[in-house]
N, C-alpha and C positions, 0 to 999 in steps of 0.2 A: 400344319394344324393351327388353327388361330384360335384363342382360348380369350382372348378380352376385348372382342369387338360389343359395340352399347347397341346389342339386337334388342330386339322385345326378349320377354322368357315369357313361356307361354303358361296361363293357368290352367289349371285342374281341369275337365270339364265340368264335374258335380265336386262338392265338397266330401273329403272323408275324415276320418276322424284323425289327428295327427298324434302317428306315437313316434320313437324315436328312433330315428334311422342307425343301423347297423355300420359302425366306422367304414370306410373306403378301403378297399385292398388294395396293395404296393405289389402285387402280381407283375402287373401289366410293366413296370419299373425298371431297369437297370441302371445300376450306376456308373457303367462304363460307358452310356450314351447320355444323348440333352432330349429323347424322346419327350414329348410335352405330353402331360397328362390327362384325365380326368377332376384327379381330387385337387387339383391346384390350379390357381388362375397365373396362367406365363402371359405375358405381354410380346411375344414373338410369333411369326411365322419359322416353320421348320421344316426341310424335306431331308430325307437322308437319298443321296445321290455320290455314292463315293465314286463313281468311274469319272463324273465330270469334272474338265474343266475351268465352266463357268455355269452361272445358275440365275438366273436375272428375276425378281418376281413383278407380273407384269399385272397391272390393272385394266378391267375395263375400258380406262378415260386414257390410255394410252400411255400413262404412266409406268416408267421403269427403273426399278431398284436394283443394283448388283448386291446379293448376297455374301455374307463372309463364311467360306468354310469353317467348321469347328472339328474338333477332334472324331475320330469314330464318321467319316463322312457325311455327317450333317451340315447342313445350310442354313443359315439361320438372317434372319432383318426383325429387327423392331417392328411393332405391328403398328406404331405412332410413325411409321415414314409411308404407312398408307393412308387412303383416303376412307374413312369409314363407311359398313355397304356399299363397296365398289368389289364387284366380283374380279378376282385376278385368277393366274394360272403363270404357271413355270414355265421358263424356256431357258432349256439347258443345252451346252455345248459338251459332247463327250466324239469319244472316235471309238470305231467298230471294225471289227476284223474277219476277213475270211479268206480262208484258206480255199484255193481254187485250182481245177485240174480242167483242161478242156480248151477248145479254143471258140465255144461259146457259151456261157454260162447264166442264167436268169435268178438273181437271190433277194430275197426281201418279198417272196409272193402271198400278199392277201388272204389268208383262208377264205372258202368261200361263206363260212359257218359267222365270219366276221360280222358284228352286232353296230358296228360303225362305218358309213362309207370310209373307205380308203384309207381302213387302216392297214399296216404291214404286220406279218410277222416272219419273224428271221430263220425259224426253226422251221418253215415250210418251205426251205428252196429244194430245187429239183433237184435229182442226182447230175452229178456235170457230164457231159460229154464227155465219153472217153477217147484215149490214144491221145498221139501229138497235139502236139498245135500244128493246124493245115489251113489250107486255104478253106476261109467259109466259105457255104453256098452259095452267100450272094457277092462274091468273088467275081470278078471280070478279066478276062485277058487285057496282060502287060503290054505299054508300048513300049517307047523308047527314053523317052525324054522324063526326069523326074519330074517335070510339072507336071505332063499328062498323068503318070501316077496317080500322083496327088489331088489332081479334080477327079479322077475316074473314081477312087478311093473312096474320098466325100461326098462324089454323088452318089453311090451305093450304101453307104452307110447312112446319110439323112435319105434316101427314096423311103428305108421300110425298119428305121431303129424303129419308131414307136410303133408297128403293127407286133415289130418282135418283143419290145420289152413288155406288152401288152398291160398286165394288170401289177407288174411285179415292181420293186424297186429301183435294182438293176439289171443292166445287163451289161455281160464285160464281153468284150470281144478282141482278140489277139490275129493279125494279119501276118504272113511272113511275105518281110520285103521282099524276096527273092523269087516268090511268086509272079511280081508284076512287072520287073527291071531288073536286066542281067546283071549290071553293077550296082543294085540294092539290096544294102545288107541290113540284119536287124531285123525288129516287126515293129509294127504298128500294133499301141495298146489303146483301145478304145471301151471306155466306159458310159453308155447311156444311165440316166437319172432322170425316176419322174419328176414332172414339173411341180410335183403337190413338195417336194424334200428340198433343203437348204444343206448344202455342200459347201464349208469351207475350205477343205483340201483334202486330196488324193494323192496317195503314194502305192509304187508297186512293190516287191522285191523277190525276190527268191526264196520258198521258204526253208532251206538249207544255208542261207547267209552267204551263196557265192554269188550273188546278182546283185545288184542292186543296193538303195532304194531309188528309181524315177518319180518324181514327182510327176502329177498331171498337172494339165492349166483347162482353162475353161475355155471352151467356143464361144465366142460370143456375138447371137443373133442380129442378122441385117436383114434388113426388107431392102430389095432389090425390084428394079422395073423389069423386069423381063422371069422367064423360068427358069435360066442358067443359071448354076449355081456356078462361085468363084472360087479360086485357088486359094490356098494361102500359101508358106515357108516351103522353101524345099527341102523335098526329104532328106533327113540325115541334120538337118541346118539349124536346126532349133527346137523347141517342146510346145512353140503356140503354133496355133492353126486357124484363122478366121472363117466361119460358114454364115453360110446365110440359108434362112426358110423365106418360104413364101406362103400367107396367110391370110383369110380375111382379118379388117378388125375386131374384135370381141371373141374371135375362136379359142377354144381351147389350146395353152401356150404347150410348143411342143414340148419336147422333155431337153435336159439339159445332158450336150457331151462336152467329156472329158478326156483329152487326148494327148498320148507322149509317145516318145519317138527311143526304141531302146537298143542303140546300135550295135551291141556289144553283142546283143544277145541272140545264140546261135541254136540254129534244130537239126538234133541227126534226126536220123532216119526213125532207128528205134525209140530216141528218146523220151521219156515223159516227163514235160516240165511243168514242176508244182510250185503255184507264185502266192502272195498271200498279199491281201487287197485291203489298205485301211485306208477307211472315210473317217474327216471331220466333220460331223452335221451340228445341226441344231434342231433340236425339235421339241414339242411344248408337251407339258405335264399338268395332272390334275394333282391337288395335293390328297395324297391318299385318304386324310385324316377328318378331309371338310364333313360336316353332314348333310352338304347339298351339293348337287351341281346341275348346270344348266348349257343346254345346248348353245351353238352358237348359230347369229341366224345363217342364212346362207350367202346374204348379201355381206357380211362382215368375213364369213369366212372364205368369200371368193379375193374380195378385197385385199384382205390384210391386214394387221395392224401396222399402223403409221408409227412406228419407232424410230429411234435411234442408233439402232446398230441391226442389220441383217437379222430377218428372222421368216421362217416357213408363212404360209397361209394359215390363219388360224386364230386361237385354237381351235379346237372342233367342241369342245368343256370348259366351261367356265367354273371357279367351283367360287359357291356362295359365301360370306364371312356370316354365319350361323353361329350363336353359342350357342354350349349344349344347357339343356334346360336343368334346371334345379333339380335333386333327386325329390319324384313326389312320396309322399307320404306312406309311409308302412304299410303293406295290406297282411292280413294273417289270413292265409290262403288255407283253402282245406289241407288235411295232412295227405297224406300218398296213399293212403289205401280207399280215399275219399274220390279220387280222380276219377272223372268221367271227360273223357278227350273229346273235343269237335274241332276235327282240320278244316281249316278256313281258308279260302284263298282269295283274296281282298279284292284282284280284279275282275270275280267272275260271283262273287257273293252278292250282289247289287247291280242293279243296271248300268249306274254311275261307273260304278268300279275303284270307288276312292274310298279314302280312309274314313271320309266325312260321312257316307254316306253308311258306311256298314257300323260305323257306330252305332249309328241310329237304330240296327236292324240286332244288336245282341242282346235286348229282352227277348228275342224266340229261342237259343240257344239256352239262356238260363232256365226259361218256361219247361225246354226239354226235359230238364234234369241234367245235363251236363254240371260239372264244374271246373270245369278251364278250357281252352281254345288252346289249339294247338295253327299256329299263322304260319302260310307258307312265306317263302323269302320277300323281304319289302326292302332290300337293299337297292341301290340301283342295277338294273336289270339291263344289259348290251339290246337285245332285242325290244322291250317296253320304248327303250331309248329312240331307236331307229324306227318302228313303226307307229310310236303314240300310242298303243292298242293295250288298254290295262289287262287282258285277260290273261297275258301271257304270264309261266309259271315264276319264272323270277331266279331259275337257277345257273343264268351266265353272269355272274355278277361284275361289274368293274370297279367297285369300292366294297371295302368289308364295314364302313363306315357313312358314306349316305345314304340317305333316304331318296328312294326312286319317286322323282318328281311327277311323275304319271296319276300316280296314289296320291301325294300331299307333300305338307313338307314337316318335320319333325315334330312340331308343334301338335299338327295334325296326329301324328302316333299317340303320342304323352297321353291326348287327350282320348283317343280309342281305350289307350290301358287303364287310365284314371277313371273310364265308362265300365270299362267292365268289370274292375274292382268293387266296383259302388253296386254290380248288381252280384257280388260273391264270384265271378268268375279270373280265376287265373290265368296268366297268358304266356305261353313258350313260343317260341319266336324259332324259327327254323335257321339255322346260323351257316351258311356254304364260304366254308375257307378250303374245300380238299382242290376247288380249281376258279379261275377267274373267267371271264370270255374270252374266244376268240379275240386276237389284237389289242388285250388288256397289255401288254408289254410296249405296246406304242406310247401307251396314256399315262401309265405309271413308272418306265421303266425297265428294262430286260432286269435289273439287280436283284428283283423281287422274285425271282422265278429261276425254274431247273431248266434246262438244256433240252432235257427230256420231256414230252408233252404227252398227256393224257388224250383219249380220245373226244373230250368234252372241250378244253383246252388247256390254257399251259399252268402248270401246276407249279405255286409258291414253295418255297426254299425254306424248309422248317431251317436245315441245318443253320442258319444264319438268324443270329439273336435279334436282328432288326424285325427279320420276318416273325419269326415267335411274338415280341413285344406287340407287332402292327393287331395281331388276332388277339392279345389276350387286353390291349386297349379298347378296340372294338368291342368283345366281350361283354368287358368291363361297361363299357357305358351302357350297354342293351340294358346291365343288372340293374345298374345305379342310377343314371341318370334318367332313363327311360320306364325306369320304375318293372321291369318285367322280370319272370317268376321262375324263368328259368330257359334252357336252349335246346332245343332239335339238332344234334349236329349230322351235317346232312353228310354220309356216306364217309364214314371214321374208316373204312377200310382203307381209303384212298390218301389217307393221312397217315396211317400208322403202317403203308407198304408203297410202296414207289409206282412210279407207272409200272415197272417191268414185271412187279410182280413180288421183287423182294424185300424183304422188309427196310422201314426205313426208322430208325431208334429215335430219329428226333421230333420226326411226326409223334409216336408214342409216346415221347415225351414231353410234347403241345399238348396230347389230346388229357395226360395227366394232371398235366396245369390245371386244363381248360376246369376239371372236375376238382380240384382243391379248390381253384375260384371261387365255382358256384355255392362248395360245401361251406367256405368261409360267409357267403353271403345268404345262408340259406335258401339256397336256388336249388333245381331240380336241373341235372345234366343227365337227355337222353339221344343215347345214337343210335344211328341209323347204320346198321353193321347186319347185311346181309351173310356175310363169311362166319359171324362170330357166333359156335353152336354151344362154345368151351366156359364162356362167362369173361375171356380175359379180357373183356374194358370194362368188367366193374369191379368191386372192390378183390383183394388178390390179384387183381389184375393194373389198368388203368385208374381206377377209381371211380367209373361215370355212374352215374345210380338206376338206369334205366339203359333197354337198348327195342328199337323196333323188334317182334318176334315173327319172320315170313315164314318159318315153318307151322305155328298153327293156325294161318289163313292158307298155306299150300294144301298140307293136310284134310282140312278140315272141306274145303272148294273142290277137290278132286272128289273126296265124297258123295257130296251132294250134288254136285252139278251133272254126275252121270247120269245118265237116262235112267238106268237098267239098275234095276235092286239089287239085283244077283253079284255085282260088280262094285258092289261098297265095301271100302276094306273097312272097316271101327276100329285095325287094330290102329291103322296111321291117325286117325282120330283120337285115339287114345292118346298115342305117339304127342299128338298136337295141343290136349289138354295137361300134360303134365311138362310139358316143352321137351329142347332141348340135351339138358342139363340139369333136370328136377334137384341135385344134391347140391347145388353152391348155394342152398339157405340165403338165398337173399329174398328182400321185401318182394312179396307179390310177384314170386319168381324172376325179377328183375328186370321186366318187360313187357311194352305196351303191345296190345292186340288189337287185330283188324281184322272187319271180313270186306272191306273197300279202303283204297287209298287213294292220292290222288297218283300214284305210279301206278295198283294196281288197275283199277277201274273203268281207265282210259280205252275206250272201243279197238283201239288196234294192240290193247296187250289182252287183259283177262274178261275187262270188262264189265261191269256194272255186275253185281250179282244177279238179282234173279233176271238179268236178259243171258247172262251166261249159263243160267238152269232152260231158260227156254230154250235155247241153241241147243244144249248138251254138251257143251266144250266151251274153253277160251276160244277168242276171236282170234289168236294169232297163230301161224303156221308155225310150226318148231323146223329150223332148219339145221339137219345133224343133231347129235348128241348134246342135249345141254347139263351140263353139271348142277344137280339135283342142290347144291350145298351155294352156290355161284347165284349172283344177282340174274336167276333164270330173264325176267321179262325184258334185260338188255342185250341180252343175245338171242333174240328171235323175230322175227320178220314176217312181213305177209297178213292178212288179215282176211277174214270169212265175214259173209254177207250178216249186218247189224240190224236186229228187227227194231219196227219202230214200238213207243214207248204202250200203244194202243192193242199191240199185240204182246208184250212183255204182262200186262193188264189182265184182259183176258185170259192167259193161261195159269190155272187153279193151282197147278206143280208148283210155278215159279213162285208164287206166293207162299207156299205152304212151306217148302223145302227152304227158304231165303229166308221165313221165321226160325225154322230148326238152325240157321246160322246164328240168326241173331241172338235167341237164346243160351247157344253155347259161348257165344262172345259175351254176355254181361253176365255172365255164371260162372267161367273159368278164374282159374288162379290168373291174376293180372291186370292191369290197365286199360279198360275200355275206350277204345276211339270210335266214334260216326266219321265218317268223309262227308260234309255238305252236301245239303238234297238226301242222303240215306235215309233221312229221319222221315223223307214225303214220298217213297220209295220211287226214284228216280230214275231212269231208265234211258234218260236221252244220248244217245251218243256225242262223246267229246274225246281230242285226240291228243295225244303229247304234241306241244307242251304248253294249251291253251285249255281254260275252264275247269270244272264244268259249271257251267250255268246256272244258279239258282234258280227254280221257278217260285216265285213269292207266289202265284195265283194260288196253287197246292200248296203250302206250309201256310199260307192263312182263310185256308177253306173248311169250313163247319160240316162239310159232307161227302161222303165218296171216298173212293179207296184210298186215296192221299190222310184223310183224315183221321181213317181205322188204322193206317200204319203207322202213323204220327201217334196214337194211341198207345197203339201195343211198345213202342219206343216208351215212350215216357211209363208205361208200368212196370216195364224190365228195369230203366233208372232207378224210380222208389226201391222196388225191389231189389234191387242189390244194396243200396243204401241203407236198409232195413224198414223201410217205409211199408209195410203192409197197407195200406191204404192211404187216403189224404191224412187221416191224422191221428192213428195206432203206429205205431213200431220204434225200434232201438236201435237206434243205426249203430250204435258201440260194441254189438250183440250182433251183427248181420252174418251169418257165417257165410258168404257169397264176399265179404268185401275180406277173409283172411288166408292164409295158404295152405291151409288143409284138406283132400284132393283124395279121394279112394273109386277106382273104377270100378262099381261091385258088380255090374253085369254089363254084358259086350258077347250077345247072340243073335244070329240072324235078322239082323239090321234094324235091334232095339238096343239101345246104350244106356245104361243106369250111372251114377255118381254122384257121391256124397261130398260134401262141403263144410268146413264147419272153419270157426276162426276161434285160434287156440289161443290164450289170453298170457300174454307176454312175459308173468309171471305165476310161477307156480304159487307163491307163497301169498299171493292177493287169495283174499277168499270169498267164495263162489259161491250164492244167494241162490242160485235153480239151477237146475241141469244145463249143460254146454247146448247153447242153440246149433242144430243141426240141417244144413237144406240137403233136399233130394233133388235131383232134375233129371227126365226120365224122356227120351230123347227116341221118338218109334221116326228111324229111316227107311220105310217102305209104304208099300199102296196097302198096304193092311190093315185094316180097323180090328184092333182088338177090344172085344166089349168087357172082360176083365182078365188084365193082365198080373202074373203074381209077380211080386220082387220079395227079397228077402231085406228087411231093415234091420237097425242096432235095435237095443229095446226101447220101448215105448209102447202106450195104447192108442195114441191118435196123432190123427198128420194131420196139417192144414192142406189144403189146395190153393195155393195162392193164384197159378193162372196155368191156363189151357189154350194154345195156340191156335185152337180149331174149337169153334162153335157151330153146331150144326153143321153146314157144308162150308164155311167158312173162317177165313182167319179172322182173330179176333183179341183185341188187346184188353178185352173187360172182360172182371168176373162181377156177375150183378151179386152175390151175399159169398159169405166162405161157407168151401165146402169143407166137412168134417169128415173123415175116412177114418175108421175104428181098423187095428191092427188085430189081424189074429197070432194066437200062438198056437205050441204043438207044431208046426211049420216051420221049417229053418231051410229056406232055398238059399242056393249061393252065399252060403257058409255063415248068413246072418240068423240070428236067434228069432227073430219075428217076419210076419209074411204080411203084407199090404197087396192090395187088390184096386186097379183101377182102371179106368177105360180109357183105351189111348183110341183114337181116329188115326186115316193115314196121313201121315207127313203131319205128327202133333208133337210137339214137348208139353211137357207137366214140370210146373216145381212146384214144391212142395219145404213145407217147415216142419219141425217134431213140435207137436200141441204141446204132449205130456209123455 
C-alpha cells in the first residue's frame, strides 16, 4: 500500500456544504501487524507475504528494491527509494509443495473461468493417476547400451512434453529404469514447466521421509542443425542431462524440463509410491492495497523485464502509486425509512459505461424519486480486465481495494458520490469479499485464501487476521475516504459458512465487524443473504441493519406471473408482505425489497417482469428439486424462448399485473429498490453476467408507454414519502414509510391491507388521528364496479391512485377522489364499510380523510 505518494487528490465535483467529518475508525488496525492505514499517512510500501523468501519491489523503469521482512510477515521499503508515479509490482521468491501419486501427474491447471490469460491455479490439479509408477504411454522399447536409453528417453519426452503439459503448470513424470535396460536401475524423474514460470529449484523425496531428497537440474536448450536430438550423462552417472529443441526464431519458447536420476529408488509390483514435489519459483504480485492497477502491454509482458536477478515474464498488473483522496465532506443522507433504492450498474447505465459518464446521468434517478443508488461492484473486475468490455457485472473481483480501470480511476468515483450528494442521493456500493476471481491466487498470493474453492472462485481466509484487517481496510476507505453511505455485502452467506457448507465463526465474525464499522460511521450495512429467513445477521444476530428480502419477490412473482386466476395463492403473498420473520422488530422489517434485480431480471434466470407475465413463467428450466429457502436462480439452468420488448408492450396483462407488483413493492413494510430501465418499463433481454442496458431514448421521452410508466413510478415514490401531490403532504406522517402491516382481506384473488406508521414514542402527543393507508390489490380479470371492504373508523378515505384508467394503466389521478364510509356495516371484522370500484388487474391506495 503506498500511502504518500505527491498524486493530484482529486476535487469535489460540485461544492457541498462542509460540516465536520466523523473521527476515523481503528477497525480495520491491529497491533500485532505494520498493516498501513487509512487514517495515517506511512511513508512505506508494505505486502504481507509470510511464505516467501524474498520479495523485491519492482518499478516500471526497471528499477528493483529488496524489501526487509518485519514481524508478522510483512515486507516493507521506504516509498523515498522509489521513483514517484512510476507503477511497480512485487516479485516474490517462496517454494510450494505437492504431494503426488501416479506416474504422470498434470498440477497448476488454469481454470478455464480464469479472468487473466495464463493465469494458474493450484487447487485445480487433476486427480493423479492411479497405481504404481509404470512405464508411460509414451514409453519405447529398451535396448542395450545406456546411451541408447538415454536418447530414446529424451526423445520421447521432448517429441510431446508440451502437447501433454498442455495448459497446466506442470507435469511430473516418473520412468522406471528397468523398463528400458536390463542392468538399469532406479527411475528417471522428469518434471516439465511452462515457459510463462521462473523455477529456481526442484527437489523430490518420499513423502514418508525414507527416500530422498533428489534434487533436479535444468535442461538447458540448444538449437541444433539437424532433427536429431543429442544424448547427454549416462544413466545412473550424474543429475544433469543436456537437450536440445528445434524451433523457428520468435516461436513460442518451449517449456522448461527438469530432470534427476534416483538410483536408489526401487518398484514392487504392488507398491504405491507417494513423493512430494517442491518448487522454488518466483512470481510477481499486485499489491492488494493499491487503488489502481493497470495492465501490462503485451509487448512488455512478452519481453520481460530487464532486471537484475531472474525473474518470470511480466508482470501481467502493474498497480498505480494512487493516494486515497481526502475524506469529502459530510452528507446528511435521508434517514432509513426515507430510502428509496435504484440499483445501478455503471457499465451498462450509459453508453460510455464509465464513471464520467453516468454521473452526468443521475439528475434522472433523483427526478424519479429515489433517494440513494444502490452501485453494483466498481472494483477491479478479472473479466472487465480481460475483455475491456464495461458492461460486465463486476463480481470476479482481483482487488478488494482498486478501482476497475475500465470505469475510471478513483478520482472519477469521489466525484460520482460528491454528484450525487449535491442532488440528495445516497450511495451504497456493493462490497464482494465472500470470493475473488478465478487465478486471483497467482496475483495476490495463495496466503490470502482456503484450500477449499467455492464454485465462483477461491475463497479468502477470514480465519487469518491479515485477511480480516485486508476487508475491513477496504471497508474502511469506501466509508471514509470515498465519501460513501454505506455497503451491499454481496452474498454474506458465503462468509459466514465455508464452501462445504458448514459454518465458518470467523467469517461471522468479519461480517460483525464489518457492521460495528458502519454503525461507528454512521453507514448503512446491508446483505445479501438469501439463506437468512431468522434475522441472524442483524441485530441479536451479526449486527448488519439491513439484508436483501427474495422471499417477497418469490412470493409475490409466482402470484402474478401465472396465467390462470384460479392458481394465485394471496396466502404466499401475504406470506411475502409481512416477510420472513415479521417478530424480530427491527426497522422496516430489516430489509430491502424487489420485484427486478440485477440477478433476478436477467433473461436466462426469472426475467424482467412483466416479459415474465407475458410468458407466464420464469425463463429458466428448474432442473430437479430446488430448495425453496437456497439461492433458487443458482441452481437452475436452461432457458425458454424471450419475447421481444414490442410484444412485452402490447400485452394489456403484462402491464396491468407488473403494476399490482409495483404497488405492492412501494407499499409494503420495507426498503424499496428499481433495477435500472424498471422505471421506463424495460423489457429487453440481457443475460448474467453483462447489462442491462439503459435505453435513454425511453427514460427521456415525453410520450408513449415508457412515459406513463415513468409516471406511475414517480407517484408511488411521493406517495410513499407522503407526498400526496407535487406540493400537499407530511412525509413524517406517511403510514406507507412505517412498520405497521394488518392483512384485512385475502379472498378470491382481491387482497386488502392496512398501513400505518406508529410514532416512536408513546408519550409524544398526537395533534389528529394516526394517518392511516389502505392499498386494495384486485388479482384477477374481474372488474368490480363497487367493491365492499371493511375499514377502522372513519367517515372518508382519500383515493390517492388507481392503477387502471379506463382500459389502461395509468400513473395520474387528475383531482382527489373523496369516498364517504358507510356504517351499520362491519365486513371482515372492521366497524366501517368503504365501497369502490376496482377494474381487472387494478390497485387502489388510499389515506383515512377523517
Amino acid at each position: 500500500m503506498l500511502a504518500s505518494w505527491r498524486s493530484r487528490k482529486p476535487e469535489p465535483a460540485l461544492p457541498v456544504e462542509e460540516t465536520p467529518q466523523p473521527p476515523a475508525s481503528k477497525a480495520a488496525l491491529s497491533p500485532s501487524t505494520e498493516a498501513p492505514t487509512t487514517a495515517e499517512s506511512i511513508s512505506k510500501v508494505a505486502v504481507w507475504d509470510p511464505q516467501s523468501h524474498h520479495v523485491w519491489c519492482v518499478s516500471r523503469t526497471n528499477a528493483l528494491h529488496e524489501m526487509e521482512l518485519q514481524k508478522s510477515g510483512w515486507w516493507e521499503l521506504p516509498c523515498d527509494a522509489l521513483i514517484d508515479d512510476a507503477a511497480y509490482a512485487f516479485l516474490t521468491e517462496w517454494s510450494q509443495s505437492w504431494t503426488i501419486s501416479g506416474s504422470s501427474v498434470r498440477f497448476g491447471l488454469p481454470h478455464s473461468a480464469a479472468g487473466v490469460e495464463a493465469l494458474a491455479d493450484p487447487g485445480e490439479a487433476p486427480a493423479p493417476v492411479p497405481g504404481n509408477f509404470s512405464t508411460s504411454d509414451d514409453g519405447g522399447e529398451g535396448g542395450g547400451a545406456a546411451d541408447d536409453v538415454e536418447c530414446s528417453l529424451q526423445t520421447v519426452m521432448l517429441r510431446s512434453s508440451a502437447n501433454r503439459l498442455g495448459e497446466a503448470e506442470f507435469l511430473f513424470e516418473v520412468q522406471d529404469m528397468g523398463q528400458y535396460a536390463v542392468d538399469a536401475t532406479g527411475a528417471r524423474i522428469n518434471l516439465t514447466v511452462a515457459a510463462r514460470l521462473h523455477i529456481e529449484s526442484v527437489t523430490v523425496a518420499a513423502s514418508d521421509g525414507s527416500w530422498g531428497p533428489v534434487m533436479l537440474h535444468r535442461c538447458q536448450p540448444e538449437e541444433i542443425e539437424d532433427s536429431s536430438l543429442v544424448g547427454g550423462a549416462a544413466l545412473g552417472g550424474g543429475n544433469t542431462m543436456k537437450s536440445a529443441v528445434r524451433g523457428p526464431v520468435g516461436s513460442t519458447p518451449p517449456p522448461a524440463t527438469w530432470i534427476g536420476d534416483a538410483v536408489d529408488l526401487e518398484f514392487g509390483t504392488d507398491q504405491q509410491v507417494e513423493l512430494v514435489v517442491t518448487v522454488r519459483r518466483r512470481d510477481w504480485r499486485i499489491d492488494p492495497r493499491a487503488l489502481a492497477l493497470e495492465p501490462n502491454s503485451a509487448e512488455a509482458l512478452a519481453a520481460g523485464a530487464q532486471l537484475s536477478v531472474a525473474a518470470p515474464n511480466g508482470p501481467e498488473l502493474w498497480s498505480l502509486p494512487i493516494a486515497p483522496p481526502e475524506a469529502p465532506a459530510h452528507f446528511d443522507r435521508c434517514g432509513d425509512r426515507d430510502l428509496i433504492l435504484y440499483e445501478l450498474h455503471i457499465g451498462s447505465f450509459t453508453p460510455e459505461g464509465t464513471l464520467q459518464a453516468a454521473t452526468k446521468k443521475l439528475g434522472h434517478i433523483a427526478s424519479l424519486g429515489c433517494t440513494a443508488i444502490s452501485v453494483m461492484p466498481v472494483h477491479q473486475d478479472a473479466t472487465r480486465l480481460k475483455s475491456r468490455k464495461p458492461d460486465v457485472w463486476g463480481y470476479d473481483v482481483i482487488s478488494f481495494a482498486a478501482i476497475d480501470d475500465v470505469y475510471g480511476c478513483p478520482a472519477d468515483l469521489l466525484d460520482f458520490v460528491n454528484e450525487a450528494h449535491r442532488l440528495g442521493l445516497a450511495v451504497f456500493m456493493d462490497y464482494v469479499i465472500n470470493h475473488m476471481m478465478w487465478g486471483a491466487d497467482a496475483h495476490v498470493g495463495p496466503q490470502w485464501f482456503l484450500s477449499e474453492r467455492t464454485e465462483w472462485g477461491p475463497r479468502p481466509d477470514f480465519a487469518k487476521p491479515e485477511v480480516r484487517e485486508y476487508c475491513l481496510f477496504s471497508a474502511e476507505l469506501l466509508l471514509t475516504n470515498f465519501g460513501l453511505d454505506g455497503l451491499r455485502i454481496d452474498s454474506t452467506k458465503s462468509i459466514r459458512k465455508m464452501p462445504s457448507g458448514g459454518p465458518d465463526a470467523a467469517g461471522a465474525g468479519l461480517l460483525s465487524q464489518l457492521g460495528t464499522l458502519c454503525r461507528q460511521h454512521g453507514k448503512l450495512a446491508i446483505a445479501e443473504d438469501l439463506e437468512d429467513g431468522e434475522g441472524i445477521l442483524q441485530l441479536g444476530g451479526l449486527g448488519l441493519n439491513m439484508q436483501w428480502d427474495m422471499a417477497f419477490f418469490c412470493w409475490v412473482f409466482e402470484a402474478l406471473v401465472n396465467p390462470m386466476d384460479e392458481h394465485r395463492d394471496l396466502e404466499k403473498v401475504v406470506r411475502g408482505l409481512e416477510g420472513l420473520s415479521p417478530a424480530r422488530s427491527h426497522l422496516l422489517r430489516g430489509r430491502v425489497l424487489f420485484m427486478e434485480s440485477h440477478d433476478t431480471a436477467a433473461s436466462d434466470r426469472y426475467g424482467r417482469f412483466p416479459a415474465a407475465v407475458h410468458n407466464g413463467k420464469a425463463f429458466m428450466a428448474i432442473d430437479g428439486e430446488v430448495d425453496q429457502g437456497g439461492d433458487a436462480f443458482q441452481k437452475m439452468s436452461g432457458s425458454l424462448p424471450y419475447p421481444t420488448p414490442e410484444e412485452v408492450e402490447a400485452n394489456p396483462f403484462a402491464a396491468r399485473r407488473a403494476a399490482l407488483a409495483l404497488v405492492m413493492l412501494m407499499t409494503a413494510p420495507g426498503i424499496p429498490m428499481f433495477l435500472q430501465g424498471q422505471e421506463v418499463y424495460e423489457c429487453k433481454p440481457y443475460k448474467w453476467p453483462r447489462g442491462p442496458q439503459m435505453d435513454w431514448s425511453k427514460a427521456e421521452s415525453t410520450k408513449g408507454f415508457s412515459c406513463t410508466w415513468q409516471a406511475l413510478c414517480k407517484k408511488l415514490t411521493k406517495l410513499r414519502r407522503g407526498f400526496w401531490d407535487d406540493e400537499t403532504g407530511n412525509a413524517d406522517s406517511s403510514p406507507f414509510l412505517g412498520d405497521g402491516l394488518h392483512v384485512c382481506h385475502s379472498h378470491e384473488g382481491v387482497l386488502a391491507f392496512l398501513r400505518w406508521n406508529e410514532p416512536t414514542d408513546s408519550r409524544t402527543p398526537q395533534e389528529s388521528m394516526l394517518q392511516v393507508g389502505l392499498v386494495v390489490v384486485n388479482c384477477t380479470n374481474t372488474s368490480f364496479p363497487s367493491y365492499e371492504l371493511g375499514v377502522p373508523p372513519s367517515s372518508s378515505w382519500s383515493l390517492l391512485l388507481s392503477t387502471v384508467k379506463g382500459s389502461e394503466v395509468s400513473g395520474k389521478q387528475s383531482t382527489e377522489t373523496v369516498l364517504q364510509v358507510e356504517t351499520g356495516k362491519s365486513p371482515h371484522g372492521l366497524p366501517c364499510m368503504l365501497s369502490l370500484a376496482l377494474p381487472a388487474y387494478s390497485a387502489a391506495v388510499l389515506v383515512r380523510k377523517s
